[in-house]
PLY file of the C-alpha trace (Angstrom):
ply
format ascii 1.0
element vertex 69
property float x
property float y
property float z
element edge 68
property int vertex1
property int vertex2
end_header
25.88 235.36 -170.48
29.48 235.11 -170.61
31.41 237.25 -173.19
32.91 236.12 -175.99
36.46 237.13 -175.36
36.30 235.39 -172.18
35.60 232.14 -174.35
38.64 232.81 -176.53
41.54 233.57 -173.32
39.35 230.73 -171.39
40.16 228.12 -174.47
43.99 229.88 -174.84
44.94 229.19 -171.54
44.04 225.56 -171.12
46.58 223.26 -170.32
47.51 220.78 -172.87
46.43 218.11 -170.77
42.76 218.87 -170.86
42.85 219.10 -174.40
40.01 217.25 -176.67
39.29 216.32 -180.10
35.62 216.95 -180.71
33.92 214.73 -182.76
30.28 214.85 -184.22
28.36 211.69 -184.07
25.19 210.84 -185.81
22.63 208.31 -183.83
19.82 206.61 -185.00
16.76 208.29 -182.99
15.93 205.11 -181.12
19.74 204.61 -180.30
20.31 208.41 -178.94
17.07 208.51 -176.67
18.67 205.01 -175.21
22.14 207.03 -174.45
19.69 209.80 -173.03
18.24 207.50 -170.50
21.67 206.04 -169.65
23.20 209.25 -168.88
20.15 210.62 -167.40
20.17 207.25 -164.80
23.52 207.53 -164.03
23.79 211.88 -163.54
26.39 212.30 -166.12
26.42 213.90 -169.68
26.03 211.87 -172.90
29.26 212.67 -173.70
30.92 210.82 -171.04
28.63 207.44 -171.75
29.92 207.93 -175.38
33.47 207.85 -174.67
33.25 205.28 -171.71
32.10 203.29 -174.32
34.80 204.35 -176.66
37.37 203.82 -174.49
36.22 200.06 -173.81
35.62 199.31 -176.95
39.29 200.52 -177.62
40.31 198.27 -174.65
38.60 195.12 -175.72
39.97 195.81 -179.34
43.26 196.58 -178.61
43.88 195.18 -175.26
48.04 196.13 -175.39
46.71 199.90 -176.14
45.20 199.78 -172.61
47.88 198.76 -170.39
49.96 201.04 -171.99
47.62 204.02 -169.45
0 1
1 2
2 3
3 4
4 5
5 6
6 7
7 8
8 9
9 10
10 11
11 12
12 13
13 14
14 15
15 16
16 17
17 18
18 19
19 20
20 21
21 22
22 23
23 24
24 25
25 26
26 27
27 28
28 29
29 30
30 31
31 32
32 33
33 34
34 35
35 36
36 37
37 38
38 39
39 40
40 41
41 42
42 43
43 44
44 45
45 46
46 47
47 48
48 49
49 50
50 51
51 52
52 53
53 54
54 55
55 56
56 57
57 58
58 59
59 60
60 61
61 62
62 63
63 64
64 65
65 66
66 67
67 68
């Protein structure tokens, strides 16, 4: 188990870059095992399917917003 001090210098010294905005998200059951599946299929975490799918629904949106990366 890692302390809890370690958390707090670990989160100090992160570089402003890496940065995030958390978010919690409420699915419908049927919805969130669906994302499980996905993320499961594809070896990543359902938090990257969720903002993949963020980030092109942004793009398709606003489509100026994503050339501007």
């Amino acid at each position: 188990m890692v302390p809890a001090d370690y958390m707090k210098s670990a989160r100090k010294n992160a570089s402003p870059a890496r940065k995030k905005n958390r978010a919690s998200i409420s699915f419908p059951p049927e919805v969130y095992g669906e994302l499980e599946k996905l993320a499961a299929a594809k070896k990543v975490s359902l938090a990257w399917i969720v903002r993949e799918a963020a980030e092109k629904y942004l793009a398709d949106q606003w489509p100026l917003l994503a050339e501007r990366k």
